[in-house]
FIGU-236796 format. One record per residue (C-alpha): chain; x, y, z. Coordinates in nm, 3 decimals, padded with zeros to 5 digits, m for minus. Layout:
! FIGU-236796
   chain        px        py        pz
       A         X         Y         Z
...
***
This chain:
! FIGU-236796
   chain        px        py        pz
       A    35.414    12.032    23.273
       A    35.050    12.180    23.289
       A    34.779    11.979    23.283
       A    34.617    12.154    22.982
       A    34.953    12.151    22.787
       A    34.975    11.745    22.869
       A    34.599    11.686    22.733
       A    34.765    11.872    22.402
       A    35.011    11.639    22.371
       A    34.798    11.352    22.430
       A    34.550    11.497    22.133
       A    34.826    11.593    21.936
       A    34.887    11.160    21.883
       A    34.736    10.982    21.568
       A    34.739    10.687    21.744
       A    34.592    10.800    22.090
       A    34.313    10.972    21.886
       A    34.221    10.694    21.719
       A    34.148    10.471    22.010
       A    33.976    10.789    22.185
       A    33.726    10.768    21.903
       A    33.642    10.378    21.907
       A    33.617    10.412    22.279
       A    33.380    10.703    22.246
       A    33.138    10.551    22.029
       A    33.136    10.216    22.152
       A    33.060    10.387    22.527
       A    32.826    10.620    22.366
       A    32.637    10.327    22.205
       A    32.676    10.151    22.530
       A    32.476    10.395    22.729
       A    32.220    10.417    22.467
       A    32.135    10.056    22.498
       A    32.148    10.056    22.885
       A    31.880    10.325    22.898
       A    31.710    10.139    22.638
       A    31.714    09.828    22.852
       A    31.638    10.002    23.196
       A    31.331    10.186    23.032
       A    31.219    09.909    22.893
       A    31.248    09.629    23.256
       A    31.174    09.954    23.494
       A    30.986    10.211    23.315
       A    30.758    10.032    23.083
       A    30.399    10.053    23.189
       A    30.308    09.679    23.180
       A    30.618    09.586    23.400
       A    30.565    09.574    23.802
       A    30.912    09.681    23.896
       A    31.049    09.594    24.243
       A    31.375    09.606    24.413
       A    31.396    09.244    24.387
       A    31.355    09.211    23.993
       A    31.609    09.429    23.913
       A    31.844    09.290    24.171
       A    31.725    08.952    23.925
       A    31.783    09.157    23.606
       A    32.126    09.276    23.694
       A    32.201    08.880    23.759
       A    32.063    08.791    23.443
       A    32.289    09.024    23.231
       A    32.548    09.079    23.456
       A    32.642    08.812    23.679
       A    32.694    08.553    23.413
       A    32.920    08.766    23.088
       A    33.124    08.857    23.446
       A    33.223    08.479    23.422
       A    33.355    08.550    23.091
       A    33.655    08.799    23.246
       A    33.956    08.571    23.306
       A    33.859    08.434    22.967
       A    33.845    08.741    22.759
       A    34.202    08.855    22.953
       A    34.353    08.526    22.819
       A    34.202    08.598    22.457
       A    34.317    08.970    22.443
       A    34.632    08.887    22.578
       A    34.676    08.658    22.199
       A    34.431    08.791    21.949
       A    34.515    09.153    21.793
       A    34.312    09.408    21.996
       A    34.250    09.602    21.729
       A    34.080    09.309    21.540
       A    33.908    09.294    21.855
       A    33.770    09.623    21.886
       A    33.646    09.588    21.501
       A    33.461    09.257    21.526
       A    33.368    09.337    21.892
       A    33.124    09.646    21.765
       A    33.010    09.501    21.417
       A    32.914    09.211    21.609
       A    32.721    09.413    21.903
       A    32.567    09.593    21.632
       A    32.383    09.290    21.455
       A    32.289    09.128    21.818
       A    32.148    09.481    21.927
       A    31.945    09.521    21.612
       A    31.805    09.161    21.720
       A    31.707    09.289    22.066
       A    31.534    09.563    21.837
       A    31.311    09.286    21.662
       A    31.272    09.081    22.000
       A    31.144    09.391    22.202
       A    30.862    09.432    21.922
       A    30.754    09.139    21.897
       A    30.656    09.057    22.248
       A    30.839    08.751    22.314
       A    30.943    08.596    22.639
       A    31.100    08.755    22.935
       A    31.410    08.493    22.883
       A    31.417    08.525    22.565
       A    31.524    08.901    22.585
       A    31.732    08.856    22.842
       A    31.958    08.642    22.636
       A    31.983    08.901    22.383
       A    32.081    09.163    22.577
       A    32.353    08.895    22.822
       A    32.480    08.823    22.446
       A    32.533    09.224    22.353
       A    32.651    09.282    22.709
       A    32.891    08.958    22.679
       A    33.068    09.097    22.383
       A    33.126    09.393    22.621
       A    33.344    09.254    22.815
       A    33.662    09.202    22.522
       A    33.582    09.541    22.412
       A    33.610    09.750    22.758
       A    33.901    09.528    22.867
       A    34.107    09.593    22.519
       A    34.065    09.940    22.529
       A    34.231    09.959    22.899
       A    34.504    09.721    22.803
       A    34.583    09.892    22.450
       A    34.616    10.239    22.577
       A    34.973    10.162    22.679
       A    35.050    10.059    22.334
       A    34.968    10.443    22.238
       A    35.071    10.642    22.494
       A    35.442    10.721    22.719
       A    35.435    10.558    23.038
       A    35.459    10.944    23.186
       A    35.167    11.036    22.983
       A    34.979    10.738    23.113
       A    34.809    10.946    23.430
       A    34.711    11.194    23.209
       A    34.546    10.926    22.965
       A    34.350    10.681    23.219
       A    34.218    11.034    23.353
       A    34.097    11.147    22.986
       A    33.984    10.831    22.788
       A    33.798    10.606    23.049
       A    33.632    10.937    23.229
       A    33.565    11.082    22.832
       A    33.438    10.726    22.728
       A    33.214    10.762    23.061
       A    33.028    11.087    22.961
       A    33.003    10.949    22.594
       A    32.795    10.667    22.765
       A    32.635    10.929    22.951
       A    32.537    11.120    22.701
       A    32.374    10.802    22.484
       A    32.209    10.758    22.824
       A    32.093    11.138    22.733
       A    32.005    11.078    22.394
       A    31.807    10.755    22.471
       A    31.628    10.966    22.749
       A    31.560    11.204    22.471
       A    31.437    10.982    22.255
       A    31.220    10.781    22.451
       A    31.054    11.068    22.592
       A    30.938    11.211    22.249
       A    30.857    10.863    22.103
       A    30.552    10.646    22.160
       A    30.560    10.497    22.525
       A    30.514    10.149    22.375
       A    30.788    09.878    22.276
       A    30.804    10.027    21.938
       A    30.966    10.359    22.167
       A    31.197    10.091    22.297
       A    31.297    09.902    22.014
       A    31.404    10.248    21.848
       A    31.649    10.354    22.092
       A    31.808    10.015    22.080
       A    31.811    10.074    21.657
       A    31.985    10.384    21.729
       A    32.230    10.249    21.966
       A    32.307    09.945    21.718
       A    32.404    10.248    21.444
       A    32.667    10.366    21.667
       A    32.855    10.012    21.770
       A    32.840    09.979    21.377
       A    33.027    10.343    21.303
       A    33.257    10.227    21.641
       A    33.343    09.895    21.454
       A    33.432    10.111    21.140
       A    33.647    10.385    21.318
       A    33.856    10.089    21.469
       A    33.988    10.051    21.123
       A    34.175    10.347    21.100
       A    34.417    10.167    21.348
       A    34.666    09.904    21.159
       A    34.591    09.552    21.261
       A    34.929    09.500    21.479
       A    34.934    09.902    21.676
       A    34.734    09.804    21.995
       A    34.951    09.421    22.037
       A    35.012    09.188    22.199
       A    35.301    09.086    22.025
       A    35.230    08.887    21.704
       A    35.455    08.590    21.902
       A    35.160    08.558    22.151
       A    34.869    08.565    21.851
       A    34.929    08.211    21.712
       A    34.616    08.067    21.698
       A    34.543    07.719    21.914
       A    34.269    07.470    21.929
       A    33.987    07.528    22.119
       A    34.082    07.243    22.404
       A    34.415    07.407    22.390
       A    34.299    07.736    22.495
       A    34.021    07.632    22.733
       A    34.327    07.534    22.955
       A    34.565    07.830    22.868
       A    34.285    07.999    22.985
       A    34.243    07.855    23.329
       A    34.641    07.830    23.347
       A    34.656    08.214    23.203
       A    34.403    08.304    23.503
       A    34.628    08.145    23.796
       A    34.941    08.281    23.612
       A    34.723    08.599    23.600
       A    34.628    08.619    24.009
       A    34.945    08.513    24.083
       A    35.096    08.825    23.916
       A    34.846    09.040    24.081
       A    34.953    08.916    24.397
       A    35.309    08.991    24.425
       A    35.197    09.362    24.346
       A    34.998    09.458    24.680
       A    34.985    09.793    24.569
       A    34.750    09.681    24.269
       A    34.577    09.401    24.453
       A    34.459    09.696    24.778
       A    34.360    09.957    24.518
       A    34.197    09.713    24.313
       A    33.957    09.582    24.662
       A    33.917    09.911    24.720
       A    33.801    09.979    24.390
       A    33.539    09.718    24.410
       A    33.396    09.815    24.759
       A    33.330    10.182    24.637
       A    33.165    09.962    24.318
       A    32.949    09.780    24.557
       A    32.813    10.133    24.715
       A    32.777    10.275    24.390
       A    32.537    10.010    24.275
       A    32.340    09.997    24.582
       A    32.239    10.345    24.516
       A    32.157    10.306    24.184
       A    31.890    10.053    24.233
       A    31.799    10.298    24.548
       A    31.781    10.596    24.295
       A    31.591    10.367    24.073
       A    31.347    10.275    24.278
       A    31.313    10.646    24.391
       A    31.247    10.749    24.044
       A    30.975    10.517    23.936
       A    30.777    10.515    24.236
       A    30.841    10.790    24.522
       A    30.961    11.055    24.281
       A    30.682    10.968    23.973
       A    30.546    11.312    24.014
       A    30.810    11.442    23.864
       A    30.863    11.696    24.119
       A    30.920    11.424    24.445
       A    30.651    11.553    24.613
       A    30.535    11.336    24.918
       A    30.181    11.407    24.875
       A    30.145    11.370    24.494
       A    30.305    11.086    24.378
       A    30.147    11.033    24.026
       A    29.998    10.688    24.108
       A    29.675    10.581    24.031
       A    29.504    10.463    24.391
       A    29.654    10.090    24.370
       A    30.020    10.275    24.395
       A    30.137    10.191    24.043
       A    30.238    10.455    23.859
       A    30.019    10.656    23.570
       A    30.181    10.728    23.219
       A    30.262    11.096    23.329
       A    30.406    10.975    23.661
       A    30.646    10.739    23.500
       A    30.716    11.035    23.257
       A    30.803    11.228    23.576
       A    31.076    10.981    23.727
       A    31.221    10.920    23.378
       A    31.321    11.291    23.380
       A    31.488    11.264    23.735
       A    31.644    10.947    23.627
       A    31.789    11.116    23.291
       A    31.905    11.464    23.551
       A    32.058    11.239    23.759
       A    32.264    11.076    23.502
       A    32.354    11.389    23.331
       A    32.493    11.541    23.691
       A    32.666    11.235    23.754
       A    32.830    11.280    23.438
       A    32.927    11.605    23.512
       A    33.097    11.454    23.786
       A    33.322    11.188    23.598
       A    33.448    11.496    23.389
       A    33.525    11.692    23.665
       A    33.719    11.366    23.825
       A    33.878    11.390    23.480
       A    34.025    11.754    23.533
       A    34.098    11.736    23.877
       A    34.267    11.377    23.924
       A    34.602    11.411    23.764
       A    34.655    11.750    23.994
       A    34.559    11.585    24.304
       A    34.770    11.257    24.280
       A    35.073    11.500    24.181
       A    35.036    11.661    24.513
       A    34.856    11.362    24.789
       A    34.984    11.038    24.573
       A    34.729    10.765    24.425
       A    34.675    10.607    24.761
       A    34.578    10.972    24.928
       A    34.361    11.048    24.661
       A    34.142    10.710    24.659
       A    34.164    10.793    25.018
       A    33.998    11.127    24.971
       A    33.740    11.030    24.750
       A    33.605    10.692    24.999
       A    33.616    10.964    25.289
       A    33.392    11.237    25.097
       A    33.145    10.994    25.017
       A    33.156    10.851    25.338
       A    33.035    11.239    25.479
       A    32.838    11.350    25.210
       A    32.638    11.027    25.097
       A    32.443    11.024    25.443
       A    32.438    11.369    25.454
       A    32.254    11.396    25.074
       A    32.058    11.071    25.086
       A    31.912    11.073    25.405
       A    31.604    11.349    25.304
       A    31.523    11.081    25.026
       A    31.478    11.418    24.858
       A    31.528    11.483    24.446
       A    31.762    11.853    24.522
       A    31.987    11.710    24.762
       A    32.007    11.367    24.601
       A    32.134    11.542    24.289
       A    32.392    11.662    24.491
       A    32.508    11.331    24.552
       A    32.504    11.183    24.193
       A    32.744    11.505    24.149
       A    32.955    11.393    24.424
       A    32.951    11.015    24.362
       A    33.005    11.059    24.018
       A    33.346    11.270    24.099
       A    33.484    11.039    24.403
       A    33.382    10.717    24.181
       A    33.551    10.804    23.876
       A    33.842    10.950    24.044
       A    33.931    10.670    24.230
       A    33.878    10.448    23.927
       A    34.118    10.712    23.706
       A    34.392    10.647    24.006
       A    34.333    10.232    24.029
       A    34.339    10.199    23.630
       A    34.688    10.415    23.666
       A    34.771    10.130    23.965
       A    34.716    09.884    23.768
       A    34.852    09.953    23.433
       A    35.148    10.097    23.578
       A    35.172    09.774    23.819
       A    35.091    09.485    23.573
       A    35.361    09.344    23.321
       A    35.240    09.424    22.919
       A    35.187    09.009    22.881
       A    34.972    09.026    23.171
       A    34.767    09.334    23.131
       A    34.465    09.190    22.966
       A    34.391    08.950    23.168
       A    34.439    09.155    23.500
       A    34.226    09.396    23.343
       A    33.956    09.109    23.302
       A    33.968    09.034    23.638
       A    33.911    09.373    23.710
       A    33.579    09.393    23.493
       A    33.485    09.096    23.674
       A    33.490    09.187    24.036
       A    33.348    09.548    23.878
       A    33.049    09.290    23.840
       A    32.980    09.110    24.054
       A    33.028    09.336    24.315
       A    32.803    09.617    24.114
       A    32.559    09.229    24.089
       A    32.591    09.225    24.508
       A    32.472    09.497    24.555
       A    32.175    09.497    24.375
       A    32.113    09.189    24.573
       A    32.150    09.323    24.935
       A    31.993    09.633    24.789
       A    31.706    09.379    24.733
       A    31.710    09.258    25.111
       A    31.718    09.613    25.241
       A    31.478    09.824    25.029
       A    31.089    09.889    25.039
       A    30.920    09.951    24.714
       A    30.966    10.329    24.728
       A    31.366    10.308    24.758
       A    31.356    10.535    25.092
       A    31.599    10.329    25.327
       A    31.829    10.461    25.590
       A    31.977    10.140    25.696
       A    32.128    10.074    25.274
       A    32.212    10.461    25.324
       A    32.374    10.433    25.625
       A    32.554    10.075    25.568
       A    32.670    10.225    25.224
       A    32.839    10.550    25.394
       A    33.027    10.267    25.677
       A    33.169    10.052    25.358
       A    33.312    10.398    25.200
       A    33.474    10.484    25.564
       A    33.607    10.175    25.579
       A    33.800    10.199    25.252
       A    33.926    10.542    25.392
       A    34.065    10.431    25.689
       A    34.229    10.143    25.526
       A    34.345    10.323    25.225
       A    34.529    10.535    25.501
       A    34.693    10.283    25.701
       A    34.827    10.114    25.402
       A    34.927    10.472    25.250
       A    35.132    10.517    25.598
       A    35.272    10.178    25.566
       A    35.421    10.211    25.215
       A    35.561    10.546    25.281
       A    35.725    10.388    25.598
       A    35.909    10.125    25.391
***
């Protein structure tokens, strides 16, 4: 069947449309209050930003809600995911509008951290329901076809919250009053995503109303841990999930590195606006000037958008290529272009050609990501799914946490380094060649 007659028959479901929508706002409202976040640690004028703090605010709101992954897996795989998906945004909502009323008022550096870990936290149930409740709407032959439209469609949502944030932070005040409104805005949306949930009955998206009794909280603590070993133990007697899932994280681990390179690149060697060498729209003790920061917000916001452009095209493309080189030959593809073209693009350190690579990156990321969620859902037992799918948020993580970290190590303050480049573009060739062997070796048996 066509691809463009399968997407019409995916659209053509209630039920699939439904859950497109929740994931769509919550992802757009997620992207708003990332940008909202990164302006405000990177971007704001009274904030020295180096490598090394961001590497320590990715910890802070990463690193410890990861923790939370074989937990929230347990939990989805006995509380109704719809129920999830409605409390899950109402709740993000009210926390967000706190972050609001925190960013304002000035308060401690901690302090707003543990708003934003709590937002972030609540993340974690709602991304991992969607991915485990799309079976419960969709064929299992349709289910290529859906991991390649709703992930990569909630991805440009977020994207384009990332846009509107830019958008709005560029027009408003460059002051935490700026700030706290895009986070306002972004707290709207999780509440209309927490509302649109409801047009889903409480039992469609399971599990099983056998598996929602509810339990004390001792109880659960330890079906939780027992739930996790139960849950690695499945995902090890499917190696086809368990490679494509490692190689899913490695390409994660790359991909983060050159965020915090890009970010670093945008604030400081690209503040002109224009990435001039000469003119770098610094005042003479190298920190950037109002108009400078102005200038690497806009290359920051471009960057996004291509990247965006990107996941869709990952979106249109993927289901054609794994119908003709297989999921293992297309992850395999993706780790090899980005092996070639990341050096090739990032190397100048320049904006153009650096653009370039957000487009590429965004496409051999997402694709690969469309073809492992496929792996995995297709892989994974229906009482297992959620908490697989936790585990797969986790490592998503900490290895995206990892790489901020060595990104740290490696970087000067302007973000030019052709060692991270170069170490980056050897992980990605690495998970080509491997990808290969093991692509040889199943066809073989």
């Amino acid at each position: 069947m066509p691809l463009t007659e399968v997407l019409r028959t995916l659209l053509r479901l209630p039920n699939f449309r439904r859950l497109l929508a929740v994931r769509l706002l919550s992802q757009h409202a997620d992207g708003i209050y990332q940008v909202a976040l990164a302006t405000y640690v990177v971007f704001s004028p009274e904030n020295e930003t180096s490598p090394g703090a961001i590497a320590g605010a990715m910890a802070v709101l990463l690193l410890p809600y990861s923790l939370l992954g074989p937990f929230a897996g347990v939990l989805l795989d006995r509380w109704r995911r719809r129920q999830v998906l409605l409390f899950g945004n109402l709740l993000r909502a009210v926390l967000a509008a706190g972050t609001a009323l925190l960013i304002i008022n000035a308060v401690p550096t901690w302090l707003f951290y543990l708003s934003a870990l709590s937002v972030t936290a609540v993340n974690r149930f709602i991304l991992a329901g969607l991915s485990a409740a799309l079976p419960r709407v969709v064929d299992n032959e349709q289910l290529v076809t859906a991991n390649a439209l709703s992930p990569t469609a909630g991805t440009v949502a977020a994207s384009a919250g990332g846009a509107v944030a830019f958008v709005v932070r560029l027009l408003a005040p460059s002051s935490s009053a700026g700030d706290a409104l895009i986070v306002v805005v972004g707290a709207l949306v999780y509440l209309l995503a927490g509302i649109a949930s409801l047009r889903m009955s409480r039992d469609l998206l399971g599990p099983e109303p056998t598996q929602t009794s509810p339990a004390r909280v001792r109880a659960t603590l330890l079906s939780t841990v027992r739930g996790l070993a139960a849950g690695l133990r499945h995902l090890a007697e499917r190696p086809l999930a368990a490679r494509t899932l490692t190689a899913m994280t490695l390409m994660r681990f790359c991909y983060g590195a050159l965020t915090v390179t890009v970010l670093m690149l945008c604030r400081y060697a690209w503040a002109d606006g224009a990435g001039g060498a000469g003119d770098t729209g610094s005042d003479p003790s190298g920190t950037p000037t109002p108009e400078g920061e102005d200038g690497g917000l806009k290359w920051l916001g471009l960057a996004l958008a291509i990247s965006a452009v990107g996941f869709l095209a990952a979106a249109i493309i993927t289901p054609w290529v794994v119908s003709r080189t297989g999921q293992l030959g297309w992850i395999t593809i993706c780790a090899a272009a980005a092996a070639i073209l990341e050096p090739a693009l990032g190397l100048p350190f320049a904006p153009a050609p650096m653009m370039v690579a957000a487009f590429v990156l965004g496409l051999v990321t997402q694709g690969s990501k469309i073809t492992t969620d496929t792996v995995v859902q297709s892989s994974v037992d229906d009482d297992y799914r959620g908490r697989v799918f936790a585990l797969y948020d986790m490592l998503f993580n900490i290895a995206f946490v990892g790489a901020a970290g060595v990104a740290a190590l490696m970087l000067p303050a302007d973000g030019r380094s052709s060692a991270l480049v170069l170490t980056v573009a050897a992980i990605y060739a690495a998970v080509a060649l491997t990808m290969a062997r093991f692509r040889r070796s199943s066809s073989a048996t």
